[in-house]
C-alpha positions in Angstrom: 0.0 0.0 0.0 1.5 3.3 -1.3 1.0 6.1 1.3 1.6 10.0 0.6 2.0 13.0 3.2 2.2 16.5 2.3 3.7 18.5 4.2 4.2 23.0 3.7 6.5 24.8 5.0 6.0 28.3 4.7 8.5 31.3 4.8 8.0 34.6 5.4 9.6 38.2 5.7 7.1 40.6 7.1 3.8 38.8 8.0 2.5 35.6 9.2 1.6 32.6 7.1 -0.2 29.7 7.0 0.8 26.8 9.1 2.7 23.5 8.0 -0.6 20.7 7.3 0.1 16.7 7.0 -2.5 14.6 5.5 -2.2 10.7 5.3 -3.2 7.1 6.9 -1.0 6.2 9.2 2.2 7.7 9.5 2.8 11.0 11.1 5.0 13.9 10.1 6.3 15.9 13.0 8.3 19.5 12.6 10.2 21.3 15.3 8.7 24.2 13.3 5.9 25.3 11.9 6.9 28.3 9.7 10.0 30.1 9.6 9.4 33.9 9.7 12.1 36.5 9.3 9.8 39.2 10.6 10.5 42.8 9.1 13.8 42.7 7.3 16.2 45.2 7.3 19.7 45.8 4.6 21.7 45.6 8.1 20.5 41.5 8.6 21.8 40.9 4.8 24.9 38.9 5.1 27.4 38.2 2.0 25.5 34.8 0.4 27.7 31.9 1.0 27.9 29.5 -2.4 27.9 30.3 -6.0 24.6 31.3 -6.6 23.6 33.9 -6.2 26.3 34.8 -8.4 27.5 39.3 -8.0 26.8 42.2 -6.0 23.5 43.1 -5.0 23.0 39.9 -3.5 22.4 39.0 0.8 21.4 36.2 2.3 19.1 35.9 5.8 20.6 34.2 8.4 19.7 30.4 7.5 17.3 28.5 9.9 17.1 25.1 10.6 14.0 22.8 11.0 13.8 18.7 11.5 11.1 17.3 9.6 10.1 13.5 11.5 8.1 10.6 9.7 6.7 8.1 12.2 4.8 5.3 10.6 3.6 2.1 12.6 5.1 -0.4 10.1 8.1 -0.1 8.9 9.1 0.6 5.2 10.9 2.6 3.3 10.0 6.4 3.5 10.8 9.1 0.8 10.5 12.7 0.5 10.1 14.7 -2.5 10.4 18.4 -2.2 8.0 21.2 -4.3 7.9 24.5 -4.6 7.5 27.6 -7.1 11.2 27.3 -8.8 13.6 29.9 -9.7 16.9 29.7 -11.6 18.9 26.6 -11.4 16.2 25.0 -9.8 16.2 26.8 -6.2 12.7 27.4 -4.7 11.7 31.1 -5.7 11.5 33.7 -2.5 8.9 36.5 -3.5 9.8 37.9 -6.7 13.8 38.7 -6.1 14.9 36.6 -4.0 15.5 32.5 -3.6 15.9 30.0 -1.0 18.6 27.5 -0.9 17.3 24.3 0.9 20.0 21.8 2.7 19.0 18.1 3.9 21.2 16.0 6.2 21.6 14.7 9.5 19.5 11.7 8.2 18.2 9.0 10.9 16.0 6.0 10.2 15.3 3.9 13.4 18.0 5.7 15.6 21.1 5.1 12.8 22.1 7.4 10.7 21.7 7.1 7.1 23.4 8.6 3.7 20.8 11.0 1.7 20.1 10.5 -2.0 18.8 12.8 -4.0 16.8 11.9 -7.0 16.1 14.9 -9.6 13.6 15.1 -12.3 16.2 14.0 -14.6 17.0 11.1 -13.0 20.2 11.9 -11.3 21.1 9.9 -8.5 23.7 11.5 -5.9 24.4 10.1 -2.7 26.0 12.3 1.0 26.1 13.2 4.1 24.7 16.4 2.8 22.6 17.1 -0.3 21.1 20.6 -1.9 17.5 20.4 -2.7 16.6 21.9 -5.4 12.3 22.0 -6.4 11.1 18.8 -7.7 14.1 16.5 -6.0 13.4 13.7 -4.1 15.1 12.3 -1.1 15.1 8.6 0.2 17.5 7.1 3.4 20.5 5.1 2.0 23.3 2.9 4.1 24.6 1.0 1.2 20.8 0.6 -0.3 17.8 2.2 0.2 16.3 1.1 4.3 13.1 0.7 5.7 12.2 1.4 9.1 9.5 3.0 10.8 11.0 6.7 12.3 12.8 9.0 10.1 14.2 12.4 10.8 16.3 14.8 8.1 17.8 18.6 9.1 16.5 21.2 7.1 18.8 24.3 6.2 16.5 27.2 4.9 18.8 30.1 3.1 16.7 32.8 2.2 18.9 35.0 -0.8 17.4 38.6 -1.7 18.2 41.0 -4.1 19.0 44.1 -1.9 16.6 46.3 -4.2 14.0 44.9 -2.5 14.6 46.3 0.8 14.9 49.9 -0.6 11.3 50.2 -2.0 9.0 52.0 -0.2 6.2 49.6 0.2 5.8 46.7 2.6 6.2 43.9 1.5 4.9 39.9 2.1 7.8 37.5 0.9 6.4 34.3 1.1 7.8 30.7 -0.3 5.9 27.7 0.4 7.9 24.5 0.3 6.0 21.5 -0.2 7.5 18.0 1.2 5.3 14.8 0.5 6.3 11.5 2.4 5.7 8.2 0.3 6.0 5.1 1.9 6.1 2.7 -1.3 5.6 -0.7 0.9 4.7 0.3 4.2 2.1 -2.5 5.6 4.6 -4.7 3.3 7.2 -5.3 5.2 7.4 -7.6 8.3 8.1 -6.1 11.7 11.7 -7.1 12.9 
């Protein structure tokens, strides 16, 4: 039996949003936060963006935020995430209409072990760390060797928010808001026998 969670999370600079929402039979999805809001942003709480892209001046990042995203399911199996959102340039999830946010996973657990990450693109691409970018449309499922089942899994979340610095010099207020979706498939949950 093929079950799938959807999960938001919802950034903001300015206002609040709406909060993260899971919906499937079964397992659970549990997330040390619900939203990650930057509140009024200033030019001073820029910082130089770490990484290639954004690539030139005119370019600070918001101080990046981490989040654990949990999946508790009560058979065990394996369990994927696949991660959507509006995309910008070279596939990072789009923040308002200048800026984008650069998404991290790793710290990967299943069942109280650590686990390898890897990443699965639209193209097929199969890369496998400690660490992986996410980029929108990339899926994510828990490696040591081959892919494991279990029943609890847990992943660190790096949110780096990028903005063009124009944006903080108009006039107007204004409601950045990116809403990352993450849906949890457990291919052959109910499938596979308890240890």
């Amino acid at each position: 039996m093929r079950r799938v969670i959807t999960v938001i999370v919802c950034m903001l600079a300015g206002l609040a949003g709406m909060p993260a929402s899971a919906t499937a039979p079964d397992c659970q999805v549990l997330m040390s936060q619900q939203q990650i809001d930057y509140g009024a942003v200033t030019e001073a709480q820029l910082q130089a963006p770490a990484g290639k892209y954004p690539a030139g001046h005119g370019w600070g990042a918001l101080a990046a935020r981490d989040l654990t995203v949990t999946v508790v399911c009560p058979q065990p199996g394996r369990i994927r995430l696949y991660f959507d959102g509006d995309s910008a340039s070279r596939g990072l999830f789009r923040y308002g209409e200048e800026g984008v946010v650069r998404v991290q996973a790793s710290s990967a657990v299943m069942d109280n072990r650590p686990v390898r990450l890897r990443r699965v693109t639209a193209g097929g691409e199969q890369v496998v760390r400690d660490a992986l970018n996410i980029h929108a449309g990339d899926g994510l499922s828990l490696v040591d060797g081959h892919e494991v089942s279990g029943k609890t899994a847990s992943i660190q979340l790096t949110i780096m928010p990028w903005l063009k610095k124009t944006v903080l010099s108009q006039r107007e207020r204004l409601q950045l808001l990116e809403n990352i979706r993450i849906r949890v498939e457990t291919p052959d949950a109910g499938n596979v026998p308890a240890p």
